[in-house]
C-alpha positions in Angstrom: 36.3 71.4 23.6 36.5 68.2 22.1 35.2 64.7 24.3 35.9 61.4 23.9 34.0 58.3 25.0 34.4 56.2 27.5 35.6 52.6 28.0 32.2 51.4 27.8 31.4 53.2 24.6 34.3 52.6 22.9 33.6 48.8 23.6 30.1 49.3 22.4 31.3 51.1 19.3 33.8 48.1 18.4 31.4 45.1 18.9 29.4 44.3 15.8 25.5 44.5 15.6 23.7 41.7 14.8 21.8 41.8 11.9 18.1 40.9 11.3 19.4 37.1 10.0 21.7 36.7 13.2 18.3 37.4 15.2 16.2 35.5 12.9 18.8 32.7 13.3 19.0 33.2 17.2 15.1 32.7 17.3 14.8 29.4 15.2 17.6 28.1 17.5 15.4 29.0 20.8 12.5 27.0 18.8 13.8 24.1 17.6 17.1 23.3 18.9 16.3 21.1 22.2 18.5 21.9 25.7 20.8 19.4 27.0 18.8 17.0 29.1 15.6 17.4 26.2 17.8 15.7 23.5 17.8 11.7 23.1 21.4 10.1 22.3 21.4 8.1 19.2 22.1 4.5 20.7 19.2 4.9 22.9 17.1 6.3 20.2 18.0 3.7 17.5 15.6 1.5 19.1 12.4 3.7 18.5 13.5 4.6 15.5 13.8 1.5 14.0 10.0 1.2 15.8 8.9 3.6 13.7 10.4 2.6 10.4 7.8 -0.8 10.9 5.1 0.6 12.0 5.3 2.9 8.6 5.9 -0.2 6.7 3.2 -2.1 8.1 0.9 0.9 7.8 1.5 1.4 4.3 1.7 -2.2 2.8 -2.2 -2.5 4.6 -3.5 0.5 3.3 -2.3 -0.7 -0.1 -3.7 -4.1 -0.2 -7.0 -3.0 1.9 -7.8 -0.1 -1.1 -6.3 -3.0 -3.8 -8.5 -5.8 -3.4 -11.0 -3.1 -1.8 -11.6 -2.5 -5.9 -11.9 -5.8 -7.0 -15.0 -6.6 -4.5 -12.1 -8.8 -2.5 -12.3 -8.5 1.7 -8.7 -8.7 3.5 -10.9 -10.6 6.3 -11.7 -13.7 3.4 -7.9 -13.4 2.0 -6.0 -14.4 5.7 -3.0 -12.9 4.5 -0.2 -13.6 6.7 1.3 -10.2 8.8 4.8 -10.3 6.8 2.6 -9.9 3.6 2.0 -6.0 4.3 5.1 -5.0 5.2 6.5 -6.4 2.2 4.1 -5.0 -0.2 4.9 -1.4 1.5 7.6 -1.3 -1.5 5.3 -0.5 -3.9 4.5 2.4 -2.3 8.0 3.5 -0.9 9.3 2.9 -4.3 7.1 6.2 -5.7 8.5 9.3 -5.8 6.3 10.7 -2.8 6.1 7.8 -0.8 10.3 7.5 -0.8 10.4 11.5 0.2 7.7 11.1 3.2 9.1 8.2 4.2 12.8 9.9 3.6 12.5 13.6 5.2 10.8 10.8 8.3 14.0 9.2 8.8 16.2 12.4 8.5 14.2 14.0 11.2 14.1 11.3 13.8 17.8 10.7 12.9 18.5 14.6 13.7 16.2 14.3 16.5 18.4 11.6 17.7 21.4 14.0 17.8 19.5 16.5 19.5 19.2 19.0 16.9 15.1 19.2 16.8 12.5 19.5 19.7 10.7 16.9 20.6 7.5 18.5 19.8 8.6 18.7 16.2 9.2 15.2 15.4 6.0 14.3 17.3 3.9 16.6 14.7 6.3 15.4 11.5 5.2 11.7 12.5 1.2 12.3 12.6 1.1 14.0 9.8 3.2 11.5 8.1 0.7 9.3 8.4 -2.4 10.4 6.0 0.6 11.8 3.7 1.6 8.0 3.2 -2.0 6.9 3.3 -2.8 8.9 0.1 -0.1 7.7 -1.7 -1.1 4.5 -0.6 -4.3 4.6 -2.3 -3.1 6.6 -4.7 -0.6 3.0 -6.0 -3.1 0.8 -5.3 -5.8 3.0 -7.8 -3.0 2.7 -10.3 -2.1 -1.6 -10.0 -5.8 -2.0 -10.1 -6.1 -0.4 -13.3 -2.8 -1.8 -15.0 -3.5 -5.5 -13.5 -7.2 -5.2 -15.1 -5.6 -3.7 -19.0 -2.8 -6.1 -19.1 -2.8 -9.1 -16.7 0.4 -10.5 -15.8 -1.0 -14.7 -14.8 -3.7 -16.8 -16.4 -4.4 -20.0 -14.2 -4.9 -23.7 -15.4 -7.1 -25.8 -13.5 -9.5 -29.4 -13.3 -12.1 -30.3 -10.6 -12.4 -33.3 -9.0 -15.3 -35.5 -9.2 -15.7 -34.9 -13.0 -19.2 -36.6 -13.0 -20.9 -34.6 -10.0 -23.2 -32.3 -11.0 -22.1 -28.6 -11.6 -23.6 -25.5 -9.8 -22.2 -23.5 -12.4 -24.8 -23.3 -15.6 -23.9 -20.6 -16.9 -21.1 -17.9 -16.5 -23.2 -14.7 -15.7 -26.3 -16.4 -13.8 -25.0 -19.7 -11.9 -27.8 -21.9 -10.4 -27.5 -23.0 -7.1 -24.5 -20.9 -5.8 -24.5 -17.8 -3.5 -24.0 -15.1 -5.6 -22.7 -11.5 -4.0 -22.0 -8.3 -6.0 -19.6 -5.5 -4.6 -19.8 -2.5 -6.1 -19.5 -4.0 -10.4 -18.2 -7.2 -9.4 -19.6 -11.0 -9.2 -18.3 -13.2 -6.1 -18.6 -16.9 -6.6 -17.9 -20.0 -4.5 -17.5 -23.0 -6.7 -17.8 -26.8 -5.5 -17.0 -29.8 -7.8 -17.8 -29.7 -10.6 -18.3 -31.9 -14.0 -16.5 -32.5 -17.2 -14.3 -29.4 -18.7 -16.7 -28.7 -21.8 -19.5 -27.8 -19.5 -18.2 -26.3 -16.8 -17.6 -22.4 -17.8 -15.0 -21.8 -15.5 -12.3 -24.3 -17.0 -13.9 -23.0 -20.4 -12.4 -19.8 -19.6 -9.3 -21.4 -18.1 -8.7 -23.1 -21.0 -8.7 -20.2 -23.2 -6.2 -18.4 -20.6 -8.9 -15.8 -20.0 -9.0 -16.6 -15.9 -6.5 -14.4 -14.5 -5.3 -15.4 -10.8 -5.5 -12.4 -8.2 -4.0 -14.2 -5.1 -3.3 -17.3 -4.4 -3.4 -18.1 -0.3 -3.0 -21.7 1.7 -6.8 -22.8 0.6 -8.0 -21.1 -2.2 -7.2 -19.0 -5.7 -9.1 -15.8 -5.7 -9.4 -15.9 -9.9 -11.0 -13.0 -12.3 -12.4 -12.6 -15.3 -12.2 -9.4 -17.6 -14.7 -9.2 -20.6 -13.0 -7.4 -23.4 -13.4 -3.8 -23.3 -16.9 -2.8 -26.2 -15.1 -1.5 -29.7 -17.4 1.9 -29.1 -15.7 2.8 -26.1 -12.2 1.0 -25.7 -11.1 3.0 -22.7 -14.1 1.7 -20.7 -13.5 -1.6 -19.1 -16.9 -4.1 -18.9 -17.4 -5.1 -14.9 -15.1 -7.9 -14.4 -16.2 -11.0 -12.9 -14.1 -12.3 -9.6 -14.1 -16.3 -8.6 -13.2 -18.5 -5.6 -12.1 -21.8 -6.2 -11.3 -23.9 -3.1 -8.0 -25.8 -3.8 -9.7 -28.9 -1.7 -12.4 -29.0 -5.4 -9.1 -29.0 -7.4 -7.6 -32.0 -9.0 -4.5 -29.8 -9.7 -3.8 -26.1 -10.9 -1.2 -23.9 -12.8 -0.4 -20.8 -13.0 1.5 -19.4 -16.3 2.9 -16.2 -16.0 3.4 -13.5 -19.1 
């Protein structure tokens, strides 16, 4: 005696099984794919968004200059660098290869958060960690600049003091009498007033055979250094460089020549 299903068998029997990706696929959904009233619209996310993209670029421009002028003995506090300076100096690090794909695979995931395609708690996480990824690379760029700015400058500055007949602190290049002296880590900070005539005044001796090299230049000073040539023994080795501050109110004028 033969039997035959029935109705609700034969519709089992016809309906496909899903496989172990289906179910795989069905779970990452339930993780990551936000409900209806979790998901943001993209108009009203654009805002934060485009919050995010300056905070990033801000972040990653004052990392960069902090850990720059960090190595040459140079405080951000002394500089006053205007706020637009960082974020415009965050190109140097977005311009990298890791710095463009942290930044990049940030963007895509608030822009798909933005179409409701990820979970809030997702984008949340991707945005901290974000954070010390562009950090590193941050200091990983500035490391590099630092090194390539002290081999092969780019600027050598010009310059003459006022009051050519005052007296000079400056005696000698590596032991000046009468000025505050500080040293950060290998490098020598000096302060320079007016100062006397160009052939005994070791700063405009080294200005005048190009070997000053200008670092930054802000509204009331130059920020100038000086890189001994590296010893013929070890030519990979570079000697501790020497970093001035010349007040631009001590200046009779100035120029910077650029390579």
């Amino acid at each position: 005696m033969s039997t035959f299903p029935s109705g609700n068998e034969a519709l089992k029997e016809k309906l496909p099984r899903p496989d172990r990706w289906q179910r795989i696929a069905a779970v990452l959904r339930s993780w990551f794919v936000p409900r209806n009233n979790e998901s943001a619209g993209l108009l009203a996310a654009s805002s934060g968004i485009i919050a995010i993209a300056a905070i990033y670029l801000y972040f990653c421009g004052y990392i960069y200059s902090w850990a720059f002028y960090d190595r040459f003995g140079v405080s951000l506090e002394s500089l006053d660098l205007p706020s637009q300076y960082y974020p415009m100096h965050s190109y140097l690090v977005l311009m990298t290869v890791p710095g463009a794909m942290v930044f990049g695979a940030t963007a895509m995931l608030a822009y798909v958060y933005a179409h409701g395609w990820v979970k809030r708690w997702f984008l949340l996480l991707a945005l901290i960690l974000a954070l010390p990824a562009l950090a590193m690379v941050s200091l990983r760029v500035a490391r590099e600049k630092q090194a390539l700015e002290r081999q092969r400058p780019t600027t050598y500055v010009q310059f003459r003091f006022k009051h050519e007949d005052a007296q000079s602190p400056l005696k000698s290049a590596s032991m000046p009498d009468g000025v505050d002296q500080k040293v950060i880590k290998t490098n020598t900070h000096m302060d320079t007033a007016a100062s006397p005539r160009s052939d005994d005044n070791p700063l405009e001796q080294l200005a005048n055979k190009n070997e000053l090299h200008l670092l930054v230049e802000t509204k009331d000073r130059l920020v100038l250094y000086y890189q001994p040539p590296p010893i013929p023994l070890l030519p990979d080795v570079l000697p501790a460089m020497q970093v001035y501050t010349v007040l631009r109110e001590n200046l009779a004028w100035s120029m910077v020549v650029t390579n």
